[in-house]
KEPA-75036 format. One line per 10 residues: number of its first residue (from 0); for each residue y, x, z of C-alpha. Coordinates in steps of 0.001 Angstrom, whole numbers. Last residue first. Layout:
NUM = Y:X:Z | ...
END
This chain:
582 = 18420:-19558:7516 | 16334:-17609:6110 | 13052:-16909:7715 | 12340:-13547:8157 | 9323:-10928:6336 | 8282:-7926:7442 | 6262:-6238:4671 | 3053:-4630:4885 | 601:-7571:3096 | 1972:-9665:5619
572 = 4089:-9319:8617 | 5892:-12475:9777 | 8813:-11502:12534 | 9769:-13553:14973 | 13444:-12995:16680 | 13953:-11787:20002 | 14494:-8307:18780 | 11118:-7872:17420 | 8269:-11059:17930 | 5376:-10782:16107
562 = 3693:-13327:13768 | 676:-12127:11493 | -865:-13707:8304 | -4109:-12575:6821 | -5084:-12177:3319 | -8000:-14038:2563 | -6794:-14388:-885 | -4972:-11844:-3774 | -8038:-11310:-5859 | -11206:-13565:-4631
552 = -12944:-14982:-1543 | -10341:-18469:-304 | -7436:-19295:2367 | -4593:-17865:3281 | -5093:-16492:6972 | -3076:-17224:10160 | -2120:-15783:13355 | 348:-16068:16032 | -499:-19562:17255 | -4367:-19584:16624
542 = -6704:-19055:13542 | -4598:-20990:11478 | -5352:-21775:7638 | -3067:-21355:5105 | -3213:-22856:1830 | -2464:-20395:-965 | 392:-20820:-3719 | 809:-18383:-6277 | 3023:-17745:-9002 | 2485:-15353:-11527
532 = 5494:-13186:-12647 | 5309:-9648:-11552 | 4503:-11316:-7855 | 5319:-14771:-6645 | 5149:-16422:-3855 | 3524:-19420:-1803 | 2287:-20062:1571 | 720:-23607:1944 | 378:-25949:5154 | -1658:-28789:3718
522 = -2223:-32314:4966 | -2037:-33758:1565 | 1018:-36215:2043 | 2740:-33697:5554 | 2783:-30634:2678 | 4158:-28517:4980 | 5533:-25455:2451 | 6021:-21715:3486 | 8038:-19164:1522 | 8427:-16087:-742
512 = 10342:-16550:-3411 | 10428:-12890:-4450 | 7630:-9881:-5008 | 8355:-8075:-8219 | 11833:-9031:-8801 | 12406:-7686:-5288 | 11624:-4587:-6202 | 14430:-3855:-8598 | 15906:-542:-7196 | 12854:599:-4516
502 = 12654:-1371:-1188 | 14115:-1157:2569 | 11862:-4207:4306 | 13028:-6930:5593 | 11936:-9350:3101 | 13203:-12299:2539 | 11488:-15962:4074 | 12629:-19748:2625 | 10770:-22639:5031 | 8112:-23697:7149
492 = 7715:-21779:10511 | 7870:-25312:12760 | 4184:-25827:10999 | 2740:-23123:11774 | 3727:-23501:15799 | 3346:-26955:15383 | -32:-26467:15301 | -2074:-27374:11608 | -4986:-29480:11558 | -7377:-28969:8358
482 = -7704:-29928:4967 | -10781:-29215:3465 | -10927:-26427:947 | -13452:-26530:-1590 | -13974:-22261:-2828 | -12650:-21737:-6726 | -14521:-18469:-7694 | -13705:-15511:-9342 | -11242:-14779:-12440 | -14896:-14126:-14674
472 = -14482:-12543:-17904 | -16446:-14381:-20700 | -13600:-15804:-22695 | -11534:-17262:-19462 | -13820:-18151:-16210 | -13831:-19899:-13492 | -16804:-20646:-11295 | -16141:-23758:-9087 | -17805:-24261:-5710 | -19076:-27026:-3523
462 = -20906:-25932:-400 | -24267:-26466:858 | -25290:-22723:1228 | -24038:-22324:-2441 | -23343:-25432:-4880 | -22166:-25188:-8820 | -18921:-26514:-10486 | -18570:-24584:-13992 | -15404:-24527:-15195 | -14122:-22388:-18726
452 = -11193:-21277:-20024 | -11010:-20138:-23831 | -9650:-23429:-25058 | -6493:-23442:-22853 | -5556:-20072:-24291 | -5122:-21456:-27157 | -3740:-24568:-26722 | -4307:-27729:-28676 | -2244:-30723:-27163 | -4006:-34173:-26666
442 = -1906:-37076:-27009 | -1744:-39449:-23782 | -867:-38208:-20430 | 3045:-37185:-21346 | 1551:-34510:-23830 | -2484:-34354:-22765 | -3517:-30834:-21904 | -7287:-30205:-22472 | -9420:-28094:-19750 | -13250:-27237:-20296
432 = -16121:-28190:-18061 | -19746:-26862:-17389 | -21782:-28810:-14971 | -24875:-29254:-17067 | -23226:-31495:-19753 | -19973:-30631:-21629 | -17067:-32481:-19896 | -13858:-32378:-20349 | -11736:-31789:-17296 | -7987:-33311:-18344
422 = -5373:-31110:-17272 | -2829:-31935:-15002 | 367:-29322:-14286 | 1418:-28902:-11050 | 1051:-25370:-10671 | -2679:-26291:-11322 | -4416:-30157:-11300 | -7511:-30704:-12280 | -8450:-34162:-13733 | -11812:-35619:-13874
412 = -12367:-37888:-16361 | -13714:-42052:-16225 | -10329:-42883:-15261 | -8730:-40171:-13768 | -10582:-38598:-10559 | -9096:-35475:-8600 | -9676:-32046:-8682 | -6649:-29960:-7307 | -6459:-26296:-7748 | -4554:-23715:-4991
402 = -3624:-20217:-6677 | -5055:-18568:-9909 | -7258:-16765:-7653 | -8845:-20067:-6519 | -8615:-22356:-3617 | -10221:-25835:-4275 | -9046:-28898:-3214 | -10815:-32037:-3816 | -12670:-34112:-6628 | -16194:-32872:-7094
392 = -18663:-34743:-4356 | -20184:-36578:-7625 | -18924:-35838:-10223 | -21309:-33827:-12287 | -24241:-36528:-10438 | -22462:-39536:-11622 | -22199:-38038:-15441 | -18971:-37428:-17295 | -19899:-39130:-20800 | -20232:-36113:-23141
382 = -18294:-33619:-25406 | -20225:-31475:-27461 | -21900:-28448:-25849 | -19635:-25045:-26828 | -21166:-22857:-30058 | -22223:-19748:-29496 | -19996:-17330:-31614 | -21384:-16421:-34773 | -21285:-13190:-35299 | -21602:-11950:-39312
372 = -24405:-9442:-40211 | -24178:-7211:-42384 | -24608:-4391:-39876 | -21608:-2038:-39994 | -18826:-4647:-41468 | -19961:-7731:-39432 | -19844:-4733:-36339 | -16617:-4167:-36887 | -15013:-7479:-38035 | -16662:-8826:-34804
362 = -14623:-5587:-33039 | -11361:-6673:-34669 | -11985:-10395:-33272 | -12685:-9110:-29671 | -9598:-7135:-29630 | -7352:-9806:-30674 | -8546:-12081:-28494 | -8215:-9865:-25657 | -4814:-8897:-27101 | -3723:-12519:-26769
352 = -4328:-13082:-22909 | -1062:-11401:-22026 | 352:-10069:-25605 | 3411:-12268:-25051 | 4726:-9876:-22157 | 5265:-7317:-25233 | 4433:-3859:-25115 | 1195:-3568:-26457 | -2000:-1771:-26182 | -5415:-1892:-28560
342 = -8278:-217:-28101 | -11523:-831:-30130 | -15007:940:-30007 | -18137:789:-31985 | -21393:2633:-31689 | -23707:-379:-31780 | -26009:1405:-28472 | -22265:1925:-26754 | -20621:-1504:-27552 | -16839:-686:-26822
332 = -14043:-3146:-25678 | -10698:-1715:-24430 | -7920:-3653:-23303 | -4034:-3395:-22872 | -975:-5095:-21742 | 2588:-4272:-21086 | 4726:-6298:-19797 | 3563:-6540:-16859 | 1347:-3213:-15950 | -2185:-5363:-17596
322 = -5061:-3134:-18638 | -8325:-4869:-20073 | -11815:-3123:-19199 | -15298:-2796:-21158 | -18484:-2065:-21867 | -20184:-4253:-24204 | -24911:-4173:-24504 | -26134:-6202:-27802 | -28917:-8541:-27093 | -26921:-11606:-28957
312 = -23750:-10803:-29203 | -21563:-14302:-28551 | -17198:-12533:-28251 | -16726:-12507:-24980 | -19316:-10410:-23666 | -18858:-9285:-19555 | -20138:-5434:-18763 | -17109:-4710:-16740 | -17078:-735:-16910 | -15946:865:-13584
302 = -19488:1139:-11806 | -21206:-1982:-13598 | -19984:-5410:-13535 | -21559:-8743:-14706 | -20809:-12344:-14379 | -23498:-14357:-14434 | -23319:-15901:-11206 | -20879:-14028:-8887 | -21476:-16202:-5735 | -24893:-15182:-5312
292 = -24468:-11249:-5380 | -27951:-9918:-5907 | -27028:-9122:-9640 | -23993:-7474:-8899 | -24667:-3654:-10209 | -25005:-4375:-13777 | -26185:-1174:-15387 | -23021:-37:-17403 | -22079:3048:-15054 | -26206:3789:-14213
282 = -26495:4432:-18480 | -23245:7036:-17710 | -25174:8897:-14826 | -28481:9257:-16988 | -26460:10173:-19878 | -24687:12888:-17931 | -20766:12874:-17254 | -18301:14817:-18993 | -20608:16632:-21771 | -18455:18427:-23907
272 = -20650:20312:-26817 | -19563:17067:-29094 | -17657:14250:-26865 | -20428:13598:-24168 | -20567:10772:-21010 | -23068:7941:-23624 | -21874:9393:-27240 | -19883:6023:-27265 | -18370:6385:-24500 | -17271:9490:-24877
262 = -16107:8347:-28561 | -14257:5844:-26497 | -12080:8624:-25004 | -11296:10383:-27858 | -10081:7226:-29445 | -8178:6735:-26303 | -6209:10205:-27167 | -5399:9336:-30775 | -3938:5875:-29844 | -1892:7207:-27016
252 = -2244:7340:-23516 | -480:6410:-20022 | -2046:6235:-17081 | -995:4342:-14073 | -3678:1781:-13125 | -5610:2343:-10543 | -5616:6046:-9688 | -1741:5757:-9367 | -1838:3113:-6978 | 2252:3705:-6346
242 = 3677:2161:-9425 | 6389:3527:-11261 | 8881:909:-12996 | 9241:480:-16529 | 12420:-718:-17603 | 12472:-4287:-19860 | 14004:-4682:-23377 | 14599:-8178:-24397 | 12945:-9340:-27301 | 10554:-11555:-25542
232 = 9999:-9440:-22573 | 9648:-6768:-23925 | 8781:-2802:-22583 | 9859:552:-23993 | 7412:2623:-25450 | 7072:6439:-24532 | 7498:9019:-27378 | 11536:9299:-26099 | 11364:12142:-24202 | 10924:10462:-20973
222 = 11289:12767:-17609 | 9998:11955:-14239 | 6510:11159:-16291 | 4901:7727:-15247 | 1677:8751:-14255 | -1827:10284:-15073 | -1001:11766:-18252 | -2777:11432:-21767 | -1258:13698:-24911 | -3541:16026:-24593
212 = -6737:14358:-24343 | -8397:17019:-25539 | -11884:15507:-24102 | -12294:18528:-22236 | -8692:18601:-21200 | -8313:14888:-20072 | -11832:14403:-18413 | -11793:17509:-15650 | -8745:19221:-15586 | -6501:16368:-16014
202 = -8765:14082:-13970 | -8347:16667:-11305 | -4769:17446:-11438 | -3615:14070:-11634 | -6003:12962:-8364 | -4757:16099:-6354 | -7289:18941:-6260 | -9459:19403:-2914 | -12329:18154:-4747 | -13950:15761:-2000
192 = -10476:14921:-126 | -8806:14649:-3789 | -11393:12306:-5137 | -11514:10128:-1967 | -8173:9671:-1879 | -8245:8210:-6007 | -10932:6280:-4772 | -8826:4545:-2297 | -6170:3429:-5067 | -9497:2177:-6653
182 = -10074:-182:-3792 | -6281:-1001:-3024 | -6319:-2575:-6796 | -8930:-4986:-5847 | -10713:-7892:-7989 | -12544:-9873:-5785 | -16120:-10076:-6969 | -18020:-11925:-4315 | -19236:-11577:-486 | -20255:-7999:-973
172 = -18593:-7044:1623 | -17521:-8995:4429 | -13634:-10817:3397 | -10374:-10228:4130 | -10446:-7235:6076 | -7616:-6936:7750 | -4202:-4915:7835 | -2555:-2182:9858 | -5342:832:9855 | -4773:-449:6515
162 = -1500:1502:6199 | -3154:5115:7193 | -5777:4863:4581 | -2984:3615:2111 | -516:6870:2882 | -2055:9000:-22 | -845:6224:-2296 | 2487:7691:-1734 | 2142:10149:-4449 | 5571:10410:-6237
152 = 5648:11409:-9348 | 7865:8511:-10702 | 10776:7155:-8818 | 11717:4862:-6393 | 7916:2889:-6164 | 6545:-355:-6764 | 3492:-1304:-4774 | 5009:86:-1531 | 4721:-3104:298 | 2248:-4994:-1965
142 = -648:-3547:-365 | -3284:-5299:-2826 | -6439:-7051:-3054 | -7338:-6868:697 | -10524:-4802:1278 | -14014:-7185:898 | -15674:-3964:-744 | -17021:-6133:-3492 | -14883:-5081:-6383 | -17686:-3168:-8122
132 = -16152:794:-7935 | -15243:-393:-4178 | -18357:-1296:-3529 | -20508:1647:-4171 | -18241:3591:-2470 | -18908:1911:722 | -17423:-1076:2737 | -17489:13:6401 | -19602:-2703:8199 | -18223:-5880:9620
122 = -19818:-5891:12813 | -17125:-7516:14684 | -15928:-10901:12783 | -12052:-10945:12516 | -12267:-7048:10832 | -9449:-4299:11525 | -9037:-1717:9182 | -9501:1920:9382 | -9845:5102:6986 | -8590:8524:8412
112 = -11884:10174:7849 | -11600:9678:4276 | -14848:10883:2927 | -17024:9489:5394 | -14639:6772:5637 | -15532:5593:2335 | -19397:4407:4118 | -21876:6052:1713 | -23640:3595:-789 | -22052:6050:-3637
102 = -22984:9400:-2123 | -20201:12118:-3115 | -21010:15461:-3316 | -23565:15257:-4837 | -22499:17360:-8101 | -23482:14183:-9990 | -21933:12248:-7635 | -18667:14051:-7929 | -18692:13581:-11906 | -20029:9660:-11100
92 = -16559:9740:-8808 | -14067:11262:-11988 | -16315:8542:-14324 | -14640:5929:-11734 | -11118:6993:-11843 | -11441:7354:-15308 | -12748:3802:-16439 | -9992:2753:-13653 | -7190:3642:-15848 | -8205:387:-17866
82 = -6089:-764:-15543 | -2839:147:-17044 | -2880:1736:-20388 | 639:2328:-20346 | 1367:3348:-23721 | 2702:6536:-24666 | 3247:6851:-28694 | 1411:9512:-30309 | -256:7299:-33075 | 2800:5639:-34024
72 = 5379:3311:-32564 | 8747:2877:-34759 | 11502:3542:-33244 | 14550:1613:-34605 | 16719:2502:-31360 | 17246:-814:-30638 | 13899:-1643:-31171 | 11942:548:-28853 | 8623:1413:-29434 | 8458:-753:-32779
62 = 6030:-2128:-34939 | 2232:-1004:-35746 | 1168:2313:-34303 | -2282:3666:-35983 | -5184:5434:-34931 | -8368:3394:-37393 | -12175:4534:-38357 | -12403:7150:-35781 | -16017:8761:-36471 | -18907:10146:-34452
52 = -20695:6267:-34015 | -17557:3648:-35023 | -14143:4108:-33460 | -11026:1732:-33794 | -7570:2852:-32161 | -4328:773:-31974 | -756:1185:-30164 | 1079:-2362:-30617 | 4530:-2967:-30857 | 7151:-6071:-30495
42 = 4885:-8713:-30293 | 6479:-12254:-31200 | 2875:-13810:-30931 | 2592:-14679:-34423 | 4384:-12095:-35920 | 2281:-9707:-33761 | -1016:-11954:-34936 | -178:-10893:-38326 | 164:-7705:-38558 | -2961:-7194:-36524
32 = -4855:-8802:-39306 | -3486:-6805:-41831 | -4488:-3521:-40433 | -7855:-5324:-39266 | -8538:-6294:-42993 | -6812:-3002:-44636 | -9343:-881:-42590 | -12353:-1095:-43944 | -13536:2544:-43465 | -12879:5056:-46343
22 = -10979:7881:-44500 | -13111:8173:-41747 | -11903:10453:-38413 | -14444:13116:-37223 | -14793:13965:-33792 | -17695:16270:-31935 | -14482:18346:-30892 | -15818:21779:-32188 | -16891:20372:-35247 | -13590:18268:-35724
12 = -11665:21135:-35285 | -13100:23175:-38322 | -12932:20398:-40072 | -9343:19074:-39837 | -8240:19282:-43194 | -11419:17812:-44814 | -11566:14956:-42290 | -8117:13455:-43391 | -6324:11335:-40846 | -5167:8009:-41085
2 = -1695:7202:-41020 | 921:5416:-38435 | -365:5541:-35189
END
């Protein structure tokens, strides 16, 4: 996005779009400031968009789209937004609601009559609409069979009803947040069985066009003409690959178009004379829904929006959503009653986490700028002397999102211990930790992204849990696990598995080293693999000789492990692929 525009020229369109852009905002700070944290973070290109009330303050590219070609990215440059594509799926079912034909604490098989999972515990109800806008429908996180398609424009994700039929629930609803792709995939069905339009067509019709989003497409497009970014993973160049859960995180925007779409936010569902969801229904979008859910805490979620506040506003309401399609990542923070909006997008792996950051600091700027008044982030609790009752009962296993933690005591710290790497607990009084790396055990190491993590150990129905959270956004909760006995079935199955199932071009480097692990020292049977990147290793827990379920309540656990038997050879089916033993 590479100049501002000039209200004077575009007047006669700006009164009919509700949208004027500012020629005399402070931009130069945030212009400069971006500049800086790309060189910092190695980022190749970054689309960016700043709002404030009626106005776009800021729809600039900064670097490249695609280096070797000297590209450079500018305010009509496609970048995946990723998730954030969810803010549209879920103001396309408060635009059904509204019409009511949709009921959002209806059971989703009303409106997908071929809907079915199985459930361990009978009288698991039907998760509704309701939940799967929150996260709390208690549907497996992902299918990852399928996740990664041939070739774009495809629409496979019409087949997920039909492949649950084949899966479990992992979890009743509203246990906890657990973030879930497969739940906004589902919306996506339910849009096109209520409006009889397909999910592109409707959104298209419906948000894109009114907001003259024109530029904004619901998918990978079969042909590239050379305005879409290119990916990095450090400087090398990385293919995008289509995804199948179009409706939960496909879309691809530019600058100009996302500022249209955070004006609608910020003018509470209108852009001008286009109203695309009523103020009543947008206010009910960034109400906190969870507040009866014990194991969230204080995190809060509305319908879409995550209503979370990094950044220390005191009494000030953020709506918001990050996008992450590896390597591209993207986020979108807006304070509605404030009337500010950011969006930034890059294409660089190094952006994970940083962009956040970077967000949050550009909207601080933003509302320092508008009010006077400078934000002052709460301060953390000074270190203090580990008391008996923060430890007590403590150290242990605990089964997160980010994979299986160990707690354990070290000297007069606790120490948790992720991937394999320790990390020193520091404690802050009232049960709230930090983590510090120590280089070879002894000199502490600053980390970013380290100091924005947060533990806070807490008890439910008698149990020992551990909220985790990085710069206000929750990643779930870690559940204790207690080692228990594992058959020799489960544990003659350890070992190296590939998948038998045919896959797209390149699939394979987004689910690989897949395997199970017998940890005989800490009594653990764990089932480990990795996905776009992020390793993850889960404990398994048997249910009896053919079955098995990775332990945990959050994104990617609870899953549940089956062994069949097909041409005299077992067969391990999980998350819909087959899967063999090498060997």
């Amino acid at each position: 996005m590479k100049q501002m525009y000039i209200a004077a020229l575009l007047l006669p369109w700006i009164l009919t779009a509700g949208m004027v852009y500012a020629g005399n905002a402070p931009t130069a700070e945030i212009e400069s400031y971006i500049e800086k944290k790309m060189k910092e973070y190695r980022i190749q290109g970054i689309s960016a968009s700043i709002v404030e009330g009626n106005e776009v303050i800021l729809a600039k590219g900064f670097g490249k789209s695609d280096k070797k070609n000297t590209i450079s990215a500018d305010e009509n440059t496609l970048f995946p937004i990723g998730s954030i594509t969810k803010l549209f799926t879920a103001t396309a079912v408060m635009q059904l609601e509204e019409q009511g034909r949709i009921e959002l604490d209806s059971p989703i098989s009303a409106y997908m009559p071929d809907f079915g999972i199985k459930t361990r515990n009978p009288g698991t109800p039907v998760p509704t609409v309701r939940q799967l806008l929150t996260h709390h429908s208690g549907l497996p996180t992902n299918i990852l069979c399928g996740f990664q398609e041939e070739a774009p424009g495809k629409e496979n994700y019409r087949d997920l009803p039909a492949l649950l039929q084949q899966e479990y629930m992992v979890s009743e609803p509203d246990t906890a947040f657990a973030y879930c792709n497969i739940g906004y995939a589902l919306l996506g069905v339910i849009i096109e069985n209520v409006s009889g339009m397909s999910y592109s067509d409707y959104i298209t019709k419906h948000i894109f066009r009114p907001l003259k989003m024109d530029d904004t497409a619901a998918s990978l497009p079969v042909s590239i003409d050379g305005r879409f970014t290119k990916g990095y993973e450090g400087r090398k160049e990385i293919e995008p690959y289509p995804v199948r859960d179009i409706s939960a995180g496909t879309i691809l925007s530019t600058g100009k178009d996302m500022s249209r779409f955070m004006l609608m936010v910020l003018g509470h569902g209108s852009l001008g004379n286009k109203t695309i969801i009523r103020k009543e229904t947008f206010e009910t979008m960034i109400t906190r829904q969870n507040s009866n859910i014990a194991l969230d805490r204080d995190f809060s979620i509305g319908l879409g929006y995550w209503l979370i506040d990094p950044i220390g506003f005191s009494g000030e309401r953020l709506a918001s959503h990050g996008g992450d399609l590896p390597p591209f990542h993207s986020v979108m923070i807006t304070m509605p009653d404030a009337g500010i909006g950011v969006y930034l997008s890059a294409n660089t792996s190094s952006a994970n986490g940083t962009i956040i950051q970077m967000a949050s600091d550009i909207v601080k700027m933003m509302y320092t700028e508008k009010t006077g008044k400078p934000v002052e982030e709460v301060p953390l609790p000074e270190e203090t002397l580990l008391e008996e009752a923060a430890a007590a009962g403590l150290a242990g296993y605990y089964v997160t999102p980010m994979g299986l933690m160990e707690v354990r005591k070290k000297g007069k710290r606790m120490q948790a211990v992720l991937s394999g790497l320790p990390l020193d607990m520091i404690y802050h009084g009232e049960d709230l930790f930090t983590l510090q790396f120590r280089l070879l055990g002894l000199i502490p190491i600053k980390a970013d992204m380290l100091s924005i993590i947060r533990l806070n150990k807490f008890t439910y129905e008698d149990s020992p849990y551990i909220q985790i959270s990085a710069a206000g956004v929750s990643a779930g909760v870690g559940e204790k696990f207690e080692p228990v006995p594992i058959p020799d079935s489960w544990a003659e199955r350890t070992g190296k598995y590939e998948i038998l199932n045919p896959l797209p071009k390149g699939a394979r480097d987004k689910v690989k080293k897949i395997k199970i692990r017998h940890d005989k020292k800490n009594r653990l049977l764990l089932f480990s693999f990795e996905f776009v990147g992020q390793k993850i290793s889960i404990p398994l827990k048997a249910e009896n000789d053919h079955q098995a379920v990775t332990a945990g309540i959050g994104a990617c656990l609870g899953d549940t492990i089956t062994v069949e038997e097909e041409g005299g050879k077992e067969i391990i089916k999980w998350s819909g692929f087959s899967l063999q033993r090498k060997g």
